[in-house]
C-alpha positions in Angstrom: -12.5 -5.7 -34.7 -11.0 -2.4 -33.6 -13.8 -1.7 -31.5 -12.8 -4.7 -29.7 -9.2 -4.2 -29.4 -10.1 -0.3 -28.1 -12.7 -2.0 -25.3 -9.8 -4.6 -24.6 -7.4 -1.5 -23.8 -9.9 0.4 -22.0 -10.3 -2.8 -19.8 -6.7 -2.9 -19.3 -6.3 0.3 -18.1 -8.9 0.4 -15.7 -7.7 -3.0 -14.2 -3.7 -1.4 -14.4 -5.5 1.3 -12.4 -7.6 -0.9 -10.0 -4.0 -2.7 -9.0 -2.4 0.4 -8.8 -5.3 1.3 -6.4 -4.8 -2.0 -4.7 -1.0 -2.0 -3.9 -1.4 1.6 -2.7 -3.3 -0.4 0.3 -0.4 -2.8 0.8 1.6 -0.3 1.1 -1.1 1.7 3.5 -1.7 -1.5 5.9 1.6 -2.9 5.4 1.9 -7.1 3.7 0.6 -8.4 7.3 -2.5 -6.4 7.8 -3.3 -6.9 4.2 -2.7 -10.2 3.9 -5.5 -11.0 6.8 -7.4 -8.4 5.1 -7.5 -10.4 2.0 -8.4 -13.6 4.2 -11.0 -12.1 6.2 -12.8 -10.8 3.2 -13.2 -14.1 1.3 -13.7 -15.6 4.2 -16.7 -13.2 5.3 -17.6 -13.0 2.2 -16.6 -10.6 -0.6 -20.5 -9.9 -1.9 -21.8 -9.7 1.6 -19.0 -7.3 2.9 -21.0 -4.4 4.0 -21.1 -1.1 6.2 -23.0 -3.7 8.6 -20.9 -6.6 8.3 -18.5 -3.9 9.2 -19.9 -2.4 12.0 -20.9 -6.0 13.4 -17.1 -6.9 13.0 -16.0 -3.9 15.3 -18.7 -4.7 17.7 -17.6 -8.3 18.2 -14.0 -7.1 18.6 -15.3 -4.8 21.1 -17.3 -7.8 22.7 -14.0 -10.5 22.6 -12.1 -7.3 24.2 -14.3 -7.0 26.8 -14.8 -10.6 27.9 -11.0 -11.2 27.7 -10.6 -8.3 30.3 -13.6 -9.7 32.7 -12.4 -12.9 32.8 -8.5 -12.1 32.7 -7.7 -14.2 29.4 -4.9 -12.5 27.4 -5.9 -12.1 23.8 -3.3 -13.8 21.0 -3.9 -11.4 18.6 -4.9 -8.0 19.9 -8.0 -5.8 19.2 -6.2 -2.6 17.7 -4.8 -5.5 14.7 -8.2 -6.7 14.5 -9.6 -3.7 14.0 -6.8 -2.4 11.1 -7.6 -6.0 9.5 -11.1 -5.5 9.6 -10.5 -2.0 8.0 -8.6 -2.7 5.0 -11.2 -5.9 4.3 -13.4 -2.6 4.2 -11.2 -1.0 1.6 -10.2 -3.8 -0.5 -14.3 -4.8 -0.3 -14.6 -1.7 -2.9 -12.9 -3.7 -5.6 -14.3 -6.4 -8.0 -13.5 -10.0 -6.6 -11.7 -10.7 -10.0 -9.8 -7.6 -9.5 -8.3 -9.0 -6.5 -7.3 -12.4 -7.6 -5.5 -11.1 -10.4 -3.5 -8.4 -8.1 -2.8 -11.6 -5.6 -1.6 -13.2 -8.9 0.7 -11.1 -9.4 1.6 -9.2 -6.3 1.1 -11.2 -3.1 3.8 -13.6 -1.6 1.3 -16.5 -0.6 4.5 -17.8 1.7 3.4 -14.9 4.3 0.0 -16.6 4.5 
């Protein structure tokens, strides 16, 4: 029984340190930029989010960029936002998905979503 209570306040502390870690990136990107962070990982998928999903994620940036300027089209959300979304997806990628959830829980105003 003690055992169990210890490895219960172990856990605790490592997740109070894993939010910690979290909001420290909020406050690094800014409730904006992490708030599409947070989408674009789910939505590219948090156990697939690699240094090459990465790196494929700046290229087609680069690409969109690009073919915007041949052709003229103005962009509505611009590359250099793109890129600090993609970014912290990278950083938050590092945590556990669980990890997440429970800081959005308690931390992140869906009504900016």
């Amino acid at each position: 029984m003690c055992e169990e209570i210890v490895h219960e306040e172990i856990m605790c502390k490592e997740m109070q340190f894993n939010l910690n870690e979290i909001q420290a990136l909020e406050k690094k990107y800014g409730s904006v930029i992490f708030c599409g962070g947070l989408v674009y990982l789910v939505d590219a998928g948090h156990s697939n989010f690699n240094n090459k999903a990465v790196e494929m994620g700046f290229k087609q940036i680069q690409d969109e960029e690009t073919a915007a300027k041949a052709t003229g089209e103005r962009l509505f959300v611009g590359t250099d936002f793109k890129r600090e979304i993609l970014r912290c997806s990278a950083e938050l990628a590092k945590f556990e998905i669980w990890t997440l959830f429970a800081y959005i829980k308690l931390h992140v105003d869906v009504e900016l979503w």
